[in-house]
N, C-alpha and C positions, 0 to 999 in steps of 0.2 A: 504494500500500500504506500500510497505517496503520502506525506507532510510536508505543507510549511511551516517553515523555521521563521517566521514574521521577530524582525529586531528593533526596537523602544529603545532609544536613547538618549541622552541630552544632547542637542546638536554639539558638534566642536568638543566632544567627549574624548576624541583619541587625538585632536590636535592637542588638547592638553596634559598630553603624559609627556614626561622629559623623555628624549630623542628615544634613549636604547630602549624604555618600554615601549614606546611607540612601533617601535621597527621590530620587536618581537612578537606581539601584540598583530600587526598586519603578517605576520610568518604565520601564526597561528589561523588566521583565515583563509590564507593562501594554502595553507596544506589542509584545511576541510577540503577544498577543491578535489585534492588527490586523493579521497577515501569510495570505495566501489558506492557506496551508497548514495554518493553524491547526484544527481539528476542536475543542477542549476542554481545562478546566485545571482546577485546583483544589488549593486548600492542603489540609492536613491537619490535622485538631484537634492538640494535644501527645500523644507517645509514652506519656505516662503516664494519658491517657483508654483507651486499647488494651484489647481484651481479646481473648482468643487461644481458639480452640475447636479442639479435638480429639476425634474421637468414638471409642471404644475400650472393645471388648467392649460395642460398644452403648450404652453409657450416653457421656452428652456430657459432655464434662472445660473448664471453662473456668479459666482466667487472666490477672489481672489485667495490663498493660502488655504493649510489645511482644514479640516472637516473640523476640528476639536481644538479646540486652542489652550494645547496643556503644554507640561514640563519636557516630555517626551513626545516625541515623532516617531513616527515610522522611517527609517533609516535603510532598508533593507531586506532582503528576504531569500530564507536558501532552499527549493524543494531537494527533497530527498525521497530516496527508498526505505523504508524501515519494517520491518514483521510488526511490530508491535507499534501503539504507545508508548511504553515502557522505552523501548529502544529507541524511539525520534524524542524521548526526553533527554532520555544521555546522550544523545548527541548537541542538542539544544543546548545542556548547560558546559558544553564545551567551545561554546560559541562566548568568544572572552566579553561583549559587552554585557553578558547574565551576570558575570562576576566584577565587571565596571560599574556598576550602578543602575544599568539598565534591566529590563523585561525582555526573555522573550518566549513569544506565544506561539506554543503549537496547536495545528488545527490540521485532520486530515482534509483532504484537497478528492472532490467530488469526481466520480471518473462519467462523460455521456458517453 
């Protein structure tokens, strides 16, 4: 079954670690890449490129920036393969922003 790995962060969360944690820090993302279960990843532009759509009474309603105007954005997101639950959690919490301060949220991913 697939999950996504959806990652909550405070923006500008990994520009703020001094250099070597930084650069160890992106090693540890870069090598989720290289694990068989991996499926896909990808960053996010910043929360203030966002534009939010709603369509009501027919006419399309847009807004600029995110949907939720909290501490944490959505930053990112990794599908995987995993048998279980259980299994796409340990992977999850090997995802270093779980352990920076951030959330991240799994959810199996709908197959049509």
């Amino acid at each position: 079954m697939q999950y996504a790995l959806m990652i909550y962060a405070e923006p500008g969360y990994l520009e703020a670690l001094p250099e070597a944690e930084r650069e160890t820090t992106y090693a540890e993302y870069f090598a989720l890449a290289d694990e068989a279960s991996y499926v896909g990843a990808t960053q996010l532009q910043p929360a203030e490129t966002a534009t939010c759509v709603r369509v009501s009474g027919g006419r399309t309603l847009m807004t600029d920036g995110p949907f939720a105007d909290t501490k944490e954005v959505l930053g990112g997101f990794c599908l995987v393969e995993a048998d279980n639950l259980d299994e796409a959690i340990e992977m999850a919490a090997r995802i270093p922003a779980a352990r920076l301060g951030g959330t991240v949220e799994v959810r199996p991913v709908m197959r049509f």
